[in-house]
C-alpha positions as CSV (number, residue, x, y, z in Angstrom):
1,X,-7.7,-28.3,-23.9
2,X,-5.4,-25.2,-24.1
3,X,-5.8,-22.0,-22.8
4,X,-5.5,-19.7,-25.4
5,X,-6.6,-15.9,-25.1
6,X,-9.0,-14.9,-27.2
7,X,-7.7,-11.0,-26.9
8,X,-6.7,-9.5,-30.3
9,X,-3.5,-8.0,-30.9
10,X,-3.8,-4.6,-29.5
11,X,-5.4,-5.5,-26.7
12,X,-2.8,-7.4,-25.5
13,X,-0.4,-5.0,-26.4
14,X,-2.6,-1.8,-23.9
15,X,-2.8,-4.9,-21.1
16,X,1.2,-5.5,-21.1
17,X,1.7,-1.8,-21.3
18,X,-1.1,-1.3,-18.2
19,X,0.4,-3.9,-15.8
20,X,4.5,-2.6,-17.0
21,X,3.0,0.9,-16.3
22,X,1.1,-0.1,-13.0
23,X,3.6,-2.0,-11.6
24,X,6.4,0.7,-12.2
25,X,4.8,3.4,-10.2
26,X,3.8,1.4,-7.8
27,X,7.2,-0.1,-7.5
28,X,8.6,3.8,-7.2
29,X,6.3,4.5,-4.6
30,X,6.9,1.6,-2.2
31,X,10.6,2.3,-2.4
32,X,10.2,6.1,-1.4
33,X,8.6,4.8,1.3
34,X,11.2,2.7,2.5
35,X,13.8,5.2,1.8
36,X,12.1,7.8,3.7
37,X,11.8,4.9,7.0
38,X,15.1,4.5,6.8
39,X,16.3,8.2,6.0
40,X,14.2,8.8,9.7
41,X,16.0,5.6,11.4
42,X,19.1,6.9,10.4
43,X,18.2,10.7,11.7
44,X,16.8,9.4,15.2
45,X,18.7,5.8,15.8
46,X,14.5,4.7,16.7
47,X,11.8,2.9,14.3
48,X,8.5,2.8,15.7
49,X,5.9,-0.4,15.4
50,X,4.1,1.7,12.4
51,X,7.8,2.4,10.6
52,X,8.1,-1.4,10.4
53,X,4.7,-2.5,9.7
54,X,5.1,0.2,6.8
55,X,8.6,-1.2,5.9
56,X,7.2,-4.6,5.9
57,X,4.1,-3.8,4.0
58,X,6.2,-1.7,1.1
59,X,8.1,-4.7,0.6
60,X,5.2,-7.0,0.1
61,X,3.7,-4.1,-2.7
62,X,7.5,-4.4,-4.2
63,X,7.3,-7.9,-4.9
64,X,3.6,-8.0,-5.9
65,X,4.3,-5.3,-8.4
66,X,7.5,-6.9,-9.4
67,X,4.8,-9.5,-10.7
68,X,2.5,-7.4,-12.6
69,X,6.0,-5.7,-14.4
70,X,7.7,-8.9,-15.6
71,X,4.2,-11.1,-15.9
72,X,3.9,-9.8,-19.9
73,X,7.3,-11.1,-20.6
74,X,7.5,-14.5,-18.4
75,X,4.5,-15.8,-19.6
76,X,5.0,-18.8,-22.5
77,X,5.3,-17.6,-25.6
78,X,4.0,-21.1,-26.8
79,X,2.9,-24.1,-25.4
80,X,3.6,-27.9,-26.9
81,X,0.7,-30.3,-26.0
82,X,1.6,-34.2,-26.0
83,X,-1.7,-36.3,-26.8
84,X,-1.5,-40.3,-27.3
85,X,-4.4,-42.5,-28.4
86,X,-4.2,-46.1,-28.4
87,X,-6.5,-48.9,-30.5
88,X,-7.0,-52.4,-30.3
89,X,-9.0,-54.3,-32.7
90,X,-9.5,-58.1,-32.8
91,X,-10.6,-60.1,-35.6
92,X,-9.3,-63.2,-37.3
93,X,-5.8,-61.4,-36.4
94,X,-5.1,-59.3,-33.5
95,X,-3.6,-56.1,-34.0
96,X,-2.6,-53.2,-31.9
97,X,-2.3,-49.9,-33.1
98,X,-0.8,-46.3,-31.2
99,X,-0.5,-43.3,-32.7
100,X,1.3,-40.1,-30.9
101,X,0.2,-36.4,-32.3
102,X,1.6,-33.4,-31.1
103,X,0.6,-30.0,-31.4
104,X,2.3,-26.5,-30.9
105,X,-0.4,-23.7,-29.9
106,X,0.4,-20.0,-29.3
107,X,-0.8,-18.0,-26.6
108,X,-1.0,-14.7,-28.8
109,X,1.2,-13.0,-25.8
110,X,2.2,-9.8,-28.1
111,X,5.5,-9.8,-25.4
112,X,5.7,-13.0,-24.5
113,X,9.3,-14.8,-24.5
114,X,8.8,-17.2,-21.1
115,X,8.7,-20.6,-20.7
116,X,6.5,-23.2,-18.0
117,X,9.6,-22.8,-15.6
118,X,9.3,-18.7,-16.3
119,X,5.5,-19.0,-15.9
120,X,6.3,-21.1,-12.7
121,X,8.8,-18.7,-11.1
122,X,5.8,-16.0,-11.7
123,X,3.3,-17.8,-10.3
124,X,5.7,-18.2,-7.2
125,X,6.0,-14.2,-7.4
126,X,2.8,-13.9,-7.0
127,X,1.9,-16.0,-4.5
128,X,4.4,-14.5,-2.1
129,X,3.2,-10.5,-3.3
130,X,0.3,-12.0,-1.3
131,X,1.5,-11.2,1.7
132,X,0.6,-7.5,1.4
133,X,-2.8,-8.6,2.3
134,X,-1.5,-9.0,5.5
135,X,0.3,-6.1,6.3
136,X,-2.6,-4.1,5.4
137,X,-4.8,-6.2,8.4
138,X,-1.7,-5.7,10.3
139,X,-2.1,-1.9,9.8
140,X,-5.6,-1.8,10.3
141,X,-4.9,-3.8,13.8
142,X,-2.1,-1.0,14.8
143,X,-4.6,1.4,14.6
144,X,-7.3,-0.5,16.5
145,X,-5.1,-1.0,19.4
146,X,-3.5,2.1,19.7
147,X,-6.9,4.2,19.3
148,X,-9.5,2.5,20.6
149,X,-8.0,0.5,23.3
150,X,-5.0,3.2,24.1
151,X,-2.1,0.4,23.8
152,X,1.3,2.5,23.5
153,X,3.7,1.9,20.6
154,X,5.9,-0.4,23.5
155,X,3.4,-2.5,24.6
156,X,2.0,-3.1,20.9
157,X,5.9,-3.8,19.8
158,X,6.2,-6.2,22.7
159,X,3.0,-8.1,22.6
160,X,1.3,-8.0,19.0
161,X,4.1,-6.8,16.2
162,X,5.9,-10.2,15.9
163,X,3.0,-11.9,15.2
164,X,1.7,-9.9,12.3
165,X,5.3,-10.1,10.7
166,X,5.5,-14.0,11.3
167,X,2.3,-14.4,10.0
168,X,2.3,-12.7,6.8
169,X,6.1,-14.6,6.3
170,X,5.4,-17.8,7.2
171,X,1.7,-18.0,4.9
172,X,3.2,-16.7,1.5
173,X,6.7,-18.3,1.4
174,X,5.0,-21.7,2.5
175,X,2.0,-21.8,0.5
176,X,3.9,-20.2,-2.6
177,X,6.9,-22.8,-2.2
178,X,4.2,-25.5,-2.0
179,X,3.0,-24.6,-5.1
180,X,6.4,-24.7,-6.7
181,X,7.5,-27.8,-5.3
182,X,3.9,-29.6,-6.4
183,X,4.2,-28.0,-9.8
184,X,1.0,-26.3,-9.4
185,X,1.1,-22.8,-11.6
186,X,0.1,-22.1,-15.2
187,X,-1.0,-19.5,-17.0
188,X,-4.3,-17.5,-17.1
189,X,-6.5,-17.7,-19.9
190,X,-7.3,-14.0,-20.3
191,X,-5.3,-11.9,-17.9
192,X,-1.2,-12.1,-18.3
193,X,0.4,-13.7,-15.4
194,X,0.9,-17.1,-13.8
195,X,-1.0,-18.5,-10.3
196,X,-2.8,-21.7,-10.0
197,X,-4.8,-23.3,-12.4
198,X,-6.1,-27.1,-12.6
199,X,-4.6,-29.7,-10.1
200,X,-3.2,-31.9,-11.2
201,X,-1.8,-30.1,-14.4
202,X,-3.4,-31.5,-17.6
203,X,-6.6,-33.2,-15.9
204,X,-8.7,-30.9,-18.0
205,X,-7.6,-32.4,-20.9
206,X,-8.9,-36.0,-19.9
207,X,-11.9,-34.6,-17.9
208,X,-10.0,-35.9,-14.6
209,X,-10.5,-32.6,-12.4
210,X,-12.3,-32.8,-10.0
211,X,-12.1,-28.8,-7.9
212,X,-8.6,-29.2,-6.2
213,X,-7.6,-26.0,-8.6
214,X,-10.6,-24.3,-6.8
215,X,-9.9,-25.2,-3.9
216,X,-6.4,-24.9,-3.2
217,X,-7.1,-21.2,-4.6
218,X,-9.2,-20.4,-1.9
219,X,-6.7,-21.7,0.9
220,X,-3.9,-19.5,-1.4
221,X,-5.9,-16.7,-1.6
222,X,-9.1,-16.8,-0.8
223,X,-8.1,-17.1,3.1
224,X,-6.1,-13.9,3.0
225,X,-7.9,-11.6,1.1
226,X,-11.4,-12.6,3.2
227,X,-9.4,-12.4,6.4
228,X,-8.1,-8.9,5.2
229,X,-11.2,-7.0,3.9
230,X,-13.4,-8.6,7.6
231,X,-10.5,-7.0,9.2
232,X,-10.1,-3.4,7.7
233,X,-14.2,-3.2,7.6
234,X,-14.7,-4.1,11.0
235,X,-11.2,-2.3,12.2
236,X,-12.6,0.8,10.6
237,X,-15.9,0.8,12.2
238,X,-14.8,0.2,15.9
239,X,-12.3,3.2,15.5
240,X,-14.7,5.3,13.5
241,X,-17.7,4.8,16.6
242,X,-14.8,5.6,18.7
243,X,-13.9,8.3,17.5
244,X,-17.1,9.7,17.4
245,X,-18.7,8.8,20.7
246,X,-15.1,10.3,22.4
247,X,-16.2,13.9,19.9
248,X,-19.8,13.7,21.1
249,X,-18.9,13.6,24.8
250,X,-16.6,16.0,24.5
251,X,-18.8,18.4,23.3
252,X,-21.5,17.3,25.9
253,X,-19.4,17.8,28.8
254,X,-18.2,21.6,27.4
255,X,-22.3,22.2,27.0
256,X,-23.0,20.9,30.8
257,X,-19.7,23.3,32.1
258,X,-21.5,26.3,30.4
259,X,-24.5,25.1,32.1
260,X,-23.4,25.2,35.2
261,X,-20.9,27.9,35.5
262,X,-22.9,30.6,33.6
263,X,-19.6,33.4,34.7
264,X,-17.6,31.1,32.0
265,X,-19.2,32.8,28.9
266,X,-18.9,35.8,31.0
267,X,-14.9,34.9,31.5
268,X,-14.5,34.1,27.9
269,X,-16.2,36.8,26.7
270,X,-13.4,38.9,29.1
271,X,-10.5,37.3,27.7
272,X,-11.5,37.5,24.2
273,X,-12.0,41.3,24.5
274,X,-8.9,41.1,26.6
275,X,-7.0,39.5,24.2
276,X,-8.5,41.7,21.6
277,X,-7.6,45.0,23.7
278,X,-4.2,43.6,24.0
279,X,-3.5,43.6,20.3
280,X,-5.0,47.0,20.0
281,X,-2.6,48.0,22.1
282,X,0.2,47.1,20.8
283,X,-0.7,48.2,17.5
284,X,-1.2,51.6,19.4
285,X,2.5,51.3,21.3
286,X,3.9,50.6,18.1
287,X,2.3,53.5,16.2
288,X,3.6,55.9,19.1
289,X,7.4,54.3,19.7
290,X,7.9,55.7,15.6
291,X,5.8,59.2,16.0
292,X,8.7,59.2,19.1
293,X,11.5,57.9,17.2
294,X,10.6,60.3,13.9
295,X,10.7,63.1,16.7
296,X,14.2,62.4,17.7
297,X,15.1,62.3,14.4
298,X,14.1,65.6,13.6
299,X,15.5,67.1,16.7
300,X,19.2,65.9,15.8
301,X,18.2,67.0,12.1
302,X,17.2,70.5,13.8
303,X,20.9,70.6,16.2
304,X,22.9,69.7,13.3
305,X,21.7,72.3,11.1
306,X,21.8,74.9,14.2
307,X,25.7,73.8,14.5
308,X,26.6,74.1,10.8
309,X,25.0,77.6,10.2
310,X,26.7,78.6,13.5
311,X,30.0,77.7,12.2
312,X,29.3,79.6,8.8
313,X,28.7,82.5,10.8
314,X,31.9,82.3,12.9
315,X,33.8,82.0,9.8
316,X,32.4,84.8,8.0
């Protein structure tokens, strides 16, 4: 059985334009992001747990969205299918029989020009963009520990930070060099691109699979992108009741100093008409330092003339 997409012509052609398109801009942002990390390193010689995890996390998007540009163009542009069928008969005279077919079927990729070792290397690509997945729990955990549990930007670099960046290393280059070694990536059936598909490749042409594709997809993917969306849900909850609890006590605690000190409206109420009296009177100083200063001017206008028609009248 091949996998053959069943999209027309123009369809294909708005889906290879969508993920060149996507994959572009998300490309250009990702590296403005680096550039401005490392134009702030550069300024201040310091880069904080947040500027790597950011650093590291751009990188991931770079490679995953390297995937999505080149995936319309590395995909096979045709794939040859060998089938062999072999008879035996026996009768009076025993005769055997083998005949070999082979068959070349297109995949109707509009810019397709790849081969299976393209469509391997992309499946590899993608497999390693994973690991975006976990700089985003990574970023979510940042923010956990240094909001709701107060841990400073040291103490999280010390401790936590290493482990985040191992992690996400060490999950997508093993599991997507697995996949390469084991020869374990083909191409989709609808959507352009290259990941895993049956394992062993070809056992759905003899009816021999039995769910490893399945279930090596979960491990590949399934893992990270369940461990990821558990850990920005839950993340985000935690800091959000934070957050709100520390607001709502806050505002208790200003209510119960009212309460009990009833001269602090009566203070506030001072230093707001204080404050208020103050800039009155400025405006007023103002308003009377240029009355003074046209004053002076008109004085020295009044002397000078004084002294010019005096010396008209000594000439004359």
């Amino acid at each position: 059985m091949n996998q053959v997409s069943t999209l027309s012509e123009n369809q294909e052609r708005v889906l290879s334009i969508l993920n060149v398109l996507s994959g572009f801009l998300s490309i250009l942002g990702s590296l403005t992001i680096v550039y401005k990390v490392f134009r702030h390193w550069k300024k201040t010689k310091t880069m904080t747990p947040y500027d790597r995890i950011m650093l590291g996390l751009s990188a991931a998007d770079i490679i995953a969205s390297l995937s999505f540009l080149l995936s319309p163009f590395l995909i096979p542009g045709a794939s040859t299918s060998m089938s062999t069928s072999t008879s035996t008969s026996t009768s009076t005279s025993t005769s055997t029989s083998t005949s070999t077919s082979t068959s070349t079927v297109t995949t109707h990729r509009v810019w397709a020009i790849g081969t299976q070792s393209t469509c391997s290397f992309l499946g590899w690509l993608t497999q390693l963009g994973l690991s975006v997945l976990w700089y985003n729990a990574a970023l979510s955990f940042y923010y956990l520990f240094t909001v709701r549990f107060g841990i400073s930007r040291h103490d999280f670099a010390q401790r936590y930070e290493k482990w985040f960046h191992l992690s996400a290393c060490i999950f997508s280059i093993s599991t997507a060099s697995i996949g390469l070694i084991f020869d374990w990536y083909s191409e989709f059936q609808i959507n352009q691109g290259c990941w895993l598909g049956a394992i062993p490749k070809g056992c759905e042409m003899d009816g021999t699979c039995i769910g490893n594709g399945l279930l090596v997809g979960w491990i590949f993917g399934g893992i990270p992108m369940l461990f990821t969306f558990l850990a920005l849900t839950m993340n985000n909850i935690v800091i959000y009741l934070y957050v709100r609890k520390t607001l709502q006590q806050t505002r208790k605690e200003r209510r119960m100093t009212i309460q009990e000190d009833p001269m602090t409206i009566t203070s506030i109420a001072a230093d707001l008409e204080e404050n208020s009296c103050s800039h009155h009177c400025e405006q007023e100083n103002e308003n009377i330092q240029t009355s003074n200063n046209e004053i002076k001017k008109n004085r020295e206008d009044e002397r000078q003339l004084f002294h010019e028609i005096q010396v008209k009248e000594v000439a004359t």
